[in-house]
N, C-alpha and C positions, 0 to 999 in steps of 0.2 A: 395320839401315838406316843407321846412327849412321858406321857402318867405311863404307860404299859414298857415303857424301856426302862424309865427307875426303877419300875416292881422286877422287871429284870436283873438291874443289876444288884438290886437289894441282897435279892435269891442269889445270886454269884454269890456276893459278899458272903453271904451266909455257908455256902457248901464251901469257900475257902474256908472258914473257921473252921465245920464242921472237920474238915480234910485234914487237920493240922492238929486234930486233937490224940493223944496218946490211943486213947482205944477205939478209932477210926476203924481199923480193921477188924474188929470182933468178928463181926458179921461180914467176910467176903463178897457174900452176896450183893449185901445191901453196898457194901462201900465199892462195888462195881458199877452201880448204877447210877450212885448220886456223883460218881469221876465220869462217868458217861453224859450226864445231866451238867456237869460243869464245864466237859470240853464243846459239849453241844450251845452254853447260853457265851463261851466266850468268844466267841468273833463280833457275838453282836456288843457285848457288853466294851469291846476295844473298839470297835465304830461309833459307839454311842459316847467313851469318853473324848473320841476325836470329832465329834459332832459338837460337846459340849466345850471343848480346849478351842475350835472355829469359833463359836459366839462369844468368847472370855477374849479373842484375841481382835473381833470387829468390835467390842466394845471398847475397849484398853486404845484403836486405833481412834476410832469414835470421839473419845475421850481428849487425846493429844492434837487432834486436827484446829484447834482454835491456834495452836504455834506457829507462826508464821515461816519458821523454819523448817517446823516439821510436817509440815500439812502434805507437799507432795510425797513423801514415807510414808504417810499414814494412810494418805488417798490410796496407794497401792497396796499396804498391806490390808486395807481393810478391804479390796476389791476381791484379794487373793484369798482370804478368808472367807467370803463371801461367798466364790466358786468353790470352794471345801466343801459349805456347809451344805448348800444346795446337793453337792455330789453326795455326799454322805446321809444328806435326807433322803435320798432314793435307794444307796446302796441297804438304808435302816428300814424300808417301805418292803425293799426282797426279804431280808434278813429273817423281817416279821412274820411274813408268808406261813402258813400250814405245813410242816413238814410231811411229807411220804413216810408213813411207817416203816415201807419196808425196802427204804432207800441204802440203808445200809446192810441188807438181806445178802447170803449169795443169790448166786442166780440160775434156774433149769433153763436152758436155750434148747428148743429143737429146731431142727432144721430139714426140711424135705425138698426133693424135688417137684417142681411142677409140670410147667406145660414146655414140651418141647424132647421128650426122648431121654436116648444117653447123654444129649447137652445140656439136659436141666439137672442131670446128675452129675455130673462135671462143674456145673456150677456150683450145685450145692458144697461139692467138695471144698471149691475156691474160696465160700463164704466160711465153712469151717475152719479152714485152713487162716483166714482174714481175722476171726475171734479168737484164734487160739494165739496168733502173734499178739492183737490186742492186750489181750491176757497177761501175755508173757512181759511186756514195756509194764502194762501197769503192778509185777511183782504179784500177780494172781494166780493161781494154779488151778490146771482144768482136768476134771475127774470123768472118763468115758463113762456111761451107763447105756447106751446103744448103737452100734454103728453096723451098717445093714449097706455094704459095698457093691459097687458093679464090679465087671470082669476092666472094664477101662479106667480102671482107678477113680469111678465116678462115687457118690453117695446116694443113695435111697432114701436113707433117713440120719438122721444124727444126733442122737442128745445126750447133753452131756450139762454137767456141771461146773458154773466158775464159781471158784472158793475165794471171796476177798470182797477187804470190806471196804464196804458203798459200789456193789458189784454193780446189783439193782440200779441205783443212781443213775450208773449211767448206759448200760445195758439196756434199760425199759423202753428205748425211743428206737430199738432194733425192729422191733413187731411187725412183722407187713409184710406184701408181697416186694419180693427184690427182681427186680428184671433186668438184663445180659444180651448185650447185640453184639456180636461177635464172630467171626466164622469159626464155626467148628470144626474141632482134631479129624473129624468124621468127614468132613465137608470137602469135595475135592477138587470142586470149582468155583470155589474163592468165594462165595457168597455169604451176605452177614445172617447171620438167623437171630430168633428174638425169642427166649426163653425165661423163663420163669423158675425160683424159689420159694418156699415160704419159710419166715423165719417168726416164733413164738417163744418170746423172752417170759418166763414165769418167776415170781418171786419165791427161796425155797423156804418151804414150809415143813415143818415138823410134827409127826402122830399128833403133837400134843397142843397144836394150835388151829387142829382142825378134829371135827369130833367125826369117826368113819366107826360104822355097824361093820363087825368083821364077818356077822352073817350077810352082808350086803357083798362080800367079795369071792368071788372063785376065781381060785387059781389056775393054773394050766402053767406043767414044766414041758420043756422041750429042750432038744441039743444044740447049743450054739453053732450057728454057722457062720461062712463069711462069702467071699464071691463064689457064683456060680453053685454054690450049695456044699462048698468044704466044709464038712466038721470041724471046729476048730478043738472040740471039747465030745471026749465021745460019751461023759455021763450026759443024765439029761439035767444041766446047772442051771441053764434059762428059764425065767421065769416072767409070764404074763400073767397080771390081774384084770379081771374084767371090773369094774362098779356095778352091779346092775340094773341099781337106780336110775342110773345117768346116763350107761352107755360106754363111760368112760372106760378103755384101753390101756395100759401104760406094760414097757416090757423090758427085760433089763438080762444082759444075757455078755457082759465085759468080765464079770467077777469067775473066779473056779469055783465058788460057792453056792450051794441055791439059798443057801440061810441071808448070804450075803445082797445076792440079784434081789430076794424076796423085799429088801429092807431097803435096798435102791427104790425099789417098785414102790413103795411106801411113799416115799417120801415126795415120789414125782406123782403118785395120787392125791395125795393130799394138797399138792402144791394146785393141779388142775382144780380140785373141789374149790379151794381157796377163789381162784380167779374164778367160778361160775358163779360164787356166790356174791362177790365182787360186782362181778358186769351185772347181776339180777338185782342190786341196790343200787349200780350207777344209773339204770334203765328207769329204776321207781322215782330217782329224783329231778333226772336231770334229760331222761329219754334219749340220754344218747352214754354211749361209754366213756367215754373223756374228752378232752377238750381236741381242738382239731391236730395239734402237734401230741404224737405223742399215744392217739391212741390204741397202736396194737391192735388194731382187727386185721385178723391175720388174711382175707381177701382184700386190704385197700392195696393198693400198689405205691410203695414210699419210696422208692431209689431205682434210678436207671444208670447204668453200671456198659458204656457204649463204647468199648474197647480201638473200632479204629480212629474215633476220635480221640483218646485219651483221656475221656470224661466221665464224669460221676456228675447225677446230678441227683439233688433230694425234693423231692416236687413238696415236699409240708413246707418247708421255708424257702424253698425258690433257689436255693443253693447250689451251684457249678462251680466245680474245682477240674482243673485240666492236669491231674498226677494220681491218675486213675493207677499205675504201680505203687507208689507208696502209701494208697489205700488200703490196695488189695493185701500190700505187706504190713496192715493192722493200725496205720497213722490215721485213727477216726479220730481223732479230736475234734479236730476244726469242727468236722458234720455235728459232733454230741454237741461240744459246745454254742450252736447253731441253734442247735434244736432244744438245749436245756435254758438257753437266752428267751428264746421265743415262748417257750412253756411258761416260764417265769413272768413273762412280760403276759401274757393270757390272763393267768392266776390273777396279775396284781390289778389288770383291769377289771374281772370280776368281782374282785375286793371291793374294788371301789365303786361301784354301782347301788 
């Protein structure tokens, strides 16, 4: 590990030179990506000089321990040094890990309702409602591309777009079914009911990283509506593309545009094609989709969301928090950071095998 952190920070050393030279920017392009490539190798390359500053500093202690005055100094600092380097060999073991390509992607999130009526549409609204606050703490902006409303302010469907980077990151561990015990607005004698969402985080893909047959596609426009079948729009701006390869659906009908919905549609096709082609190479290698946190099959059931208790609980990592309000008001950290702990600690024991 010790040889592949120098070759790292060589490569640092190297893209600072490269960065500092007068005609650095010729090339835009390129001088985008090798600043992308140097903020990406720098946390490890400062872990690794603080890895190497611990072993300079239990030697130097090492060294002065034969002084009979200074031995108890030295006993300590070389103990403290010690717990560094140890710390910092592990946090150099994550560092190294494989990165997600499209960790720093935005992200297509859909969202529907499932089992349980107008309260699993009610929910679903709450879980939209819960990412769009997310959204909004982490400085992210979210772009509707479908939103298909009850008459009770519930949701049908919902998908939309988070714009911001390292959306992906930490978005991806949303995937799965989310379940709601709760008495319903509907409910008139107090009873708690048990309902269902499905939530499908995709990474966004662009025409040009996914190769689509445009004779593979028909379209179908139709007139945007909204609850109860309002026209919202009385051209017909909305636009569904079928795949018909695949099966695949995608429909976009938020823009006054059809050029516009048309190009929505695009990109949330693409993004699907992406992940089938995805799960069909995670299948050939490894026979399952991903590791057990973390992987989005949109029938597992990942969070129970139990309102008279005031609890959230996430069954991948065993996690209960009793402030099930500051959830709902978009405070996921704690649960991501749970559950990006856990994935990482996955990863590094597969490494090591």
């Amino acid at each position: 590990m010790l040889e592949k952190l120098q070759g790292v920070s060589n490569r640092y050393e190297e893209l600072c030179f490269k960065s500092e030279q007068p005609d650095f920017y010729a090339d835009p392009k390129k001088a985008a990506a090798l600043l992308r490539e140097k903020n990406e190798l720098e946390p490890v390359v400062d872990a690794y000089k603080a890895y190497r500053q611990a072993e300079q500093d239990m030697a130097d202690a090492q060294e002065l321990m034969g002084d009979p005055e200074m031995k108890e100094l030295c006993q300590e600092t070389f103990a403290a040094a010690k717990a560094q380097k140890e710390e910092l060999y592990n946090k150099l073991q994550i560092l190294l890990l494989p990165k997600d390509p499209n960790d720093e992607k935005n992200v297509i999130v859909e969202i529907r309702g499932g089992v349980g009526g107008e309260e699993s549409a009610l929910f679903a609204h709450s879980l939209f409602r819960m990412y769009s606050m997310y959204a909004a703490a982490k400085g992210w902006s979210i772009e509707l591309l479908n939103y298909n409303e009850t008459e009770l302010g519930g949701v049908k469907e919902a998908d939309f777009v988070i714009n911001g980077r390292g959306a992906y990151s930490r978005m991806k561990y949303e995937s799965g079914v989310h379940r709601v015990q709760r008495v319903p607005e509907t409910e008139s004698g107090g009873r708690v009911h048990t309902s269902t969402a499905t939530v499908a985080v995709l990474p966004e893909m662009e025409e040009v990283d996914v190769q689509i047959n445009p004779a593979d596609i028909e379209m179908q426009v139709y007139r945007a509506s909204g609850a109860g079948g309002q026209h919202v729009n009385k051209t017909s701006s909305a636009v569904r593309l079928i795949h018909k390869p695949t099966g695949i659906v995608v429909a976009c009908q938020e823009e006054r545009s059809q050029l516009q919905n048309r190009e929505k549609c695009m990109r949330m096709l693409a993004s699907k094609l992406y992940e089938m082609e995805q799960e069909k190479k995670d299948s050939e290698v490894t026979g399952l989709r991903r590791s057990q946190v973390g992987t989005g099959m949109r029938n597992e059931r990942i969070r129970t969301y139990n309102f008279p208790q005031g609890r959230v609980t996430d069954h991948r990592v065993g996690l209960t928090l009793y402030r099930i309000d500051a959830i709902m008001d978009g405070d996921l950290d704690e649960i991501i950071n749970a559950l990006a702990t856990a994935d990482q600690a996955e990863k590094l024991k597969n490494a090591q095998k």
